[in-house]
N, C-alpha and C positions, 0 to 999 in steps of 0.2 A: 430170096437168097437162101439154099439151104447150106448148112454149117459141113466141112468135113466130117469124115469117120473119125472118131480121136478114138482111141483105147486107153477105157478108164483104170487106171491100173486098182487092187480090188481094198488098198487103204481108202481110197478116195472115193471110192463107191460106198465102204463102212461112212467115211465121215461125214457123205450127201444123204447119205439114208439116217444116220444120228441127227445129224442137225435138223433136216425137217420132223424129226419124229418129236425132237424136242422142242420147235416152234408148234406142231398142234398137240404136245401132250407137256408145256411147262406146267401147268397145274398138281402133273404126276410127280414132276420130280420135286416141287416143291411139300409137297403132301408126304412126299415118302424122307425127303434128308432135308428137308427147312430152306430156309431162302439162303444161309449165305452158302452152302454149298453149291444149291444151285448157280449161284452168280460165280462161282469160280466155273464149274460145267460151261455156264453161259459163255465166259470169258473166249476158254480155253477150246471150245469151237469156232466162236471168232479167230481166235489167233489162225486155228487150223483152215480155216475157210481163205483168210487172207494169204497163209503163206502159197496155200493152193491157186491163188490167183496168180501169184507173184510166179511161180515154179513154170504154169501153164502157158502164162501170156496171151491170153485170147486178145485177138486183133478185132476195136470196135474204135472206126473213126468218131470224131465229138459229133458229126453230124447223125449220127446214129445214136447219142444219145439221148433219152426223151425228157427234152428241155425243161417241162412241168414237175416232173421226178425231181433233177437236178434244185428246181427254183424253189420247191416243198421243201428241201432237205435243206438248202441254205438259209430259207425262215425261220425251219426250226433251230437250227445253231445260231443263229443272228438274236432269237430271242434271248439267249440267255443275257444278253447285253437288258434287257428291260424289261423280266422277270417281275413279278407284282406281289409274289406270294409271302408269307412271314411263316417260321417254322423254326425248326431245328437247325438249318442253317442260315438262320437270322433273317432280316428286313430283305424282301426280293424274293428270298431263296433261291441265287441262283445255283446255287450246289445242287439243289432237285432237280430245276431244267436242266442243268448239265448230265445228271444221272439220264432222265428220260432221254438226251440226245444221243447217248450211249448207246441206251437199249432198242433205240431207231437203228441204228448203224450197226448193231451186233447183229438185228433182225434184218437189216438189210442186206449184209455182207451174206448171211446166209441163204439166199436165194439167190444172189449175182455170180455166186461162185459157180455153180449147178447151172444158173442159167445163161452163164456167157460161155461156158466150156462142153458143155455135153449136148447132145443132138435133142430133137424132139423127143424123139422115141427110146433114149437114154434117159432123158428126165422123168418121161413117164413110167419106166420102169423105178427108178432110184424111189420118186415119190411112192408107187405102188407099194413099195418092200416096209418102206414109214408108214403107210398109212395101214399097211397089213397086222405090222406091231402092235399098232392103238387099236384096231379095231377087235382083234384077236384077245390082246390081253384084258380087254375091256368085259366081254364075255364072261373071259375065264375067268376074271376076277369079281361078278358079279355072282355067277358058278358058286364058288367058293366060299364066299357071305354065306349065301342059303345055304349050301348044304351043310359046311363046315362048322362057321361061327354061328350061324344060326340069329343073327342081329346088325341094329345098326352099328356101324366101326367109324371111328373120329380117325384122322391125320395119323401117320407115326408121328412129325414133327408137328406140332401144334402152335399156332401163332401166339405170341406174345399178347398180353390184354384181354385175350378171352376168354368170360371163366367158365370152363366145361364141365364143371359140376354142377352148375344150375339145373334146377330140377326138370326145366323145359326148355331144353336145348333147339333152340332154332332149325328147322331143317337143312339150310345151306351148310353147315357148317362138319354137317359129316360127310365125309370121303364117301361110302357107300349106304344107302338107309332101308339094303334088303327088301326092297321090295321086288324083287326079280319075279318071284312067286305070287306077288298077292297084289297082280295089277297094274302097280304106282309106275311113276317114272325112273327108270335105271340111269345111272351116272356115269360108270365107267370110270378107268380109272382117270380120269381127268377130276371125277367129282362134281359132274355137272350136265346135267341133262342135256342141256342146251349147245354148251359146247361140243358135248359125246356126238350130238346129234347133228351136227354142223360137220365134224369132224368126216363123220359115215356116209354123209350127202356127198363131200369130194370124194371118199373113197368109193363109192356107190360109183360115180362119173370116170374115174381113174379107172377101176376093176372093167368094167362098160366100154371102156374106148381099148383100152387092152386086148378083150375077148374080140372087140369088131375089127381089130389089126392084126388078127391072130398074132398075136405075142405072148399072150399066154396057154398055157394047157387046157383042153375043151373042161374037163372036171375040175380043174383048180380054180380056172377061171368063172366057174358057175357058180361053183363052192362059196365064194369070195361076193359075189353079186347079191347071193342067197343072204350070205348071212349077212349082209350090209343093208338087203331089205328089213330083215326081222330087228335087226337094232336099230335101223331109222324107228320104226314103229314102236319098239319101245322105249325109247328116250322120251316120245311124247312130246316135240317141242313143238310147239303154234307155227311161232317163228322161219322153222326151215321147213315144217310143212310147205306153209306157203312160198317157201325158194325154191320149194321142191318142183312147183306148180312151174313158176316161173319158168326153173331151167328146160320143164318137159315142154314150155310154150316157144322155146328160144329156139330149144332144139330144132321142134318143129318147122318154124319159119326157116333155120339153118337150112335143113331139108328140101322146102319149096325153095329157097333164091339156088339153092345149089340143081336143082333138077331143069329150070329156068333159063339157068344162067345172065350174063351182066344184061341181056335186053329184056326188058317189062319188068325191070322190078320195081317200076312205079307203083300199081297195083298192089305186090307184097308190102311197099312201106307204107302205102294210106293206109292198108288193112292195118298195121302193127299200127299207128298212130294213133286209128281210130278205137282200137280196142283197147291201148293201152287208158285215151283217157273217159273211157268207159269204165274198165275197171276203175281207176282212180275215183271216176266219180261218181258209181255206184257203194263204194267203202267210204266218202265221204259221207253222202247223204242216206246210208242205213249201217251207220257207225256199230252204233249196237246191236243188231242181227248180226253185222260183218265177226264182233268180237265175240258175240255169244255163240258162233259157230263151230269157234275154236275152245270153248270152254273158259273163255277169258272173259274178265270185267271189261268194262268202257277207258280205264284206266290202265289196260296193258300190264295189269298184276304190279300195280305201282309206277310205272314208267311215267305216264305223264304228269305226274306229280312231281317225279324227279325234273323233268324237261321243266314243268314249270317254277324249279327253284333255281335249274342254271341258266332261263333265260336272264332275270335282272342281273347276274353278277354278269355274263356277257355281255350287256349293255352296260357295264361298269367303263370298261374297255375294249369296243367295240370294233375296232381298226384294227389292232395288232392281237391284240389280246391278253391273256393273261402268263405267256409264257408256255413254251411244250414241252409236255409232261408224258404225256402219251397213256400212262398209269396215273390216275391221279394217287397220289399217296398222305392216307389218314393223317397223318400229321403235320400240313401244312392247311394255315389258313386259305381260301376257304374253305377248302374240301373237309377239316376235322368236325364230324357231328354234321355233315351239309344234308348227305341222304340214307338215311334211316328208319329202312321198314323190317316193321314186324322182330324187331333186336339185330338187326343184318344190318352192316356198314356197306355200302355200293360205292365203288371206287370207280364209276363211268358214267357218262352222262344217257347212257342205254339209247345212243342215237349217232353215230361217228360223226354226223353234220354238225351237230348243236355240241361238239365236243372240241370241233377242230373251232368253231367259232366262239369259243368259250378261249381255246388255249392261242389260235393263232390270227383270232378277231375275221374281219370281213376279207380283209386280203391272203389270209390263207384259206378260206371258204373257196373263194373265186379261181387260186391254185389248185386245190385241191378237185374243185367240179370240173376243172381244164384235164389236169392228169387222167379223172376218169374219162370223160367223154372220147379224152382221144385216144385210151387206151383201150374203152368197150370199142370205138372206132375200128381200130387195130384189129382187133380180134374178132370181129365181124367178117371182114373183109378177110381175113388169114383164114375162116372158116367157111368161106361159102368161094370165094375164085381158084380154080386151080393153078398152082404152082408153077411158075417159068425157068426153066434153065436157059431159056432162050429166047429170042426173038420169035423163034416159029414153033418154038417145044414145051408142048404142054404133060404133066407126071396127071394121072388120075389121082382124084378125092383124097385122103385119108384120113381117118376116124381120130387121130390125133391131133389133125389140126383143129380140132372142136374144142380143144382142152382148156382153153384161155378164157373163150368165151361161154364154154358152158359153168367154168367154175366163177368168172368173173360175174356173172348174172346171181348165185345163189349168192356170193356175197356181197353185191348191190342189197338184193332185198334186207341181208342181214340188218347193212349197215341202218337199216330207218331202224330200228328195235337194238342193237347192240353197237359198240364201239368196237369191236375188235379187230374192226379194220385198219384199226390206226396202233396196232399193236400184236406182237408176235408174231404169230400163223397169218394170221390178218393184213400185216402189214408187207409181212413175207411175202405172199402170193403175188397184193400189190405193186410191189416191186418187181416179182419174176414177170407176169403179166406184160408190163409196162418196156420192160427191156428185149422183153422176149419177141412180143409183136413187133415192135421197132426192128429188132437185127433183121427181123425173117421179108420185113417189106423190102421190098425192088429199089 
């Protein structure tokens, strides 16, 4: 089904391009004006997101909405009813799960608004213009370290609790740590390699499908590809290396089932079967070659250590869980003092599985492995059959219909290494994904 022409009028194009910018760059704005501004910003795009729904009225029967989404979102509000936590808002804490169900539904409204009103190739336009902001100013603000300040730079707004005079200041902890010039890993302004670099990967895929739809300018669009290789490389992240792999394996198979079409693609899926648990279980059993390749310990730079402190409190309450949070936040038992390396407080279980079954126990595991599967499903299928107006009419290919499934794959791999899929950008995309494939099936 493809969606009418609408004419985005050019507030609503400013407020699609703010809000996603600010789902994969909240780190910047936290870093530059402190959290509680940002929570009003955060607000006050919700509101604007909403009233945009409200004004537009996209028509999506319930049967088109994707049941798993719906069933996720109402466990996480449900939990507040049996919340486990103790904190600043006493026994339970349900004032936190309530916060965290919040920041679900601010991060969700901002991607259903874009994604129920604007066409494919609207959305991938609005996202390009966000993703051009981070990726641009990330640059230029790395630029500007070196050449100007000449060192590493802390936060304007600096968090509460940390004392930044210490004589060895952790490395996480500064916005930028100059090394642009001398090798290391660059941040951007996110302040986070990993992030920057995760960020650049969609935009790397966004800029890519643009230039193959021609929708962008042959030099702008080259411009953009370019420099979104040189910052993937230097962000340095293991991590979305290996996404990186992934999505150029995804792509691939895209490629073959599409040149193929719907007969013999038995062949295409033994192959994908058969290599996928090949790979799996060649990184099983040469674990450490696997991690040492990436320059990593056997320990994922601390990660499994973390995993192995929140598997027992997940088997605390194993069913439901412990309440969704989505952020874990330092001040509630037990996250206060839980994971602690190297002077760094880690506010995630650095794995979105073992994070959803920590907060929403085994029954929101089983939701949540539902919503992906039949959302990577979705998006499979939107990227390799061609499009029907009809019974007998078929649209050729287009390079945008790749967009769900090729990003949806880089942040699968994320999700086994990071949790960010259960929050902001992360959870955003989830959500567009998830809605998006749905409207556009027959």
């Amino acid at each position: 089904m493809t969606k009418p022409v609408r004419v985005v009028h050019p507030v609503a194009g400013i407020l699609a391009t703010l809000s996603f910018f600010t789902l994969f760059a909240g780190d910047f704005w936290r870093d530059l004006i402190g959290w509680p501004a940002y929570l009003v910003l955060a607000g006050v795009l919700a509101i604007g997101n909403a009233i945009w729904l409200v004004v537009a009225r996209p028509s999506l029967r319930f049967r088109k909405w994707p049941k798993m989404l719906l069933l996720l979102m109402a466990l996480a509000i449900a939990s507040i009813a049996w919340a486990r936590y103790t904190g600043v808002s006493g026994p339970g804490g349900h004032v936190d799960v309530l916060l965290g169900v919040l920041a679900m539904l601010s991060a969700a409204i901002g991607a259903l608004a874009p994604g129920l009103i604007l066409t494919p190739t609207q959305l991938l336009k609005v996202l390009g213009a966000a993703l051009r902001w981070v990726i641009g100013l990330s640059i230029l603000f790395e630029l500007f370290v070196s050449l100007v300040v000449r060192h590493p730079i802390l936060p304007v707004v600096r968090v509460a609790g940390i004392d930044y005079h210490q004589k060895h200041l952790p490395a996480p902890f500064y916005w930028s740590r100059d090394l642009l010039f001398h090798g290391g890993q660059i941040q951007g302004i996110v302040g986070n390699g990993d992030l920057l670099a995760m960020v650049v990967l969609v935009g790397l895929i966004v800029f890519a499908l643009q230039r193959a739809d021609g929708v962008s300018r042959p030099f702008w669009g080259t411009f953009w590809i370019v420099l979104s290789g040189i910052e993937l490389v230097l962000a340095r992240s293991s991590t979305v290396w290996v996404a990186t792999v992934a999505t150029a394996v995804m792509f691939a198979f895209a490629m073959w089932a599409r040149r193929i079409g719907q007969r013999g693609r038995g062949k295409l899926y033994l192959t994908g079967a058969l290599l996928l648990v090949a790979v799996v279980g060649g990184v099983l059993v040469a674990w450490n070659e696997f991690t040492a390749l990436f320059g990593k310990t056997p320990t994922l730079t601390g990660r499994t250590d973390i995993w192995q402190q929140v598997i027992p409190l997940a088997q605390e309450h194993p069913v439901f869980g412990w309440g969704w949070l989505g952020y874990w936040v330092p001040w509630a038992k037990p996250f206060s003092g839980l994971a602690i390396r190297s002077g760094v407080e880690y506010l995630q279980a650095h794995n979105a599985w073992l994070d959803m079954w920590l907060q929403l126990g085994i029954v929101g595991v089983v939701v949540f492995a539902c919503l992906v599967l039949t959302t990577l499903g979705r998006a499979w299928f939107l990227a390799v059959d061609r499009p029907l107006t009809d019974a007998s009419t078929k649209h050729p290919f287009t390079a945008v219909a790749l967009l769900p499934l090729l990003v949806f794959t880089a942040q699968l791999v994320q999700s086994l290494a990071e949790s960010r899929m259960l929050i902001e950008s992360g959870f955003a995309m989830l959500v567009l994904w998830s809605v998006t494939t749905k409207a556009q099936r027959p």
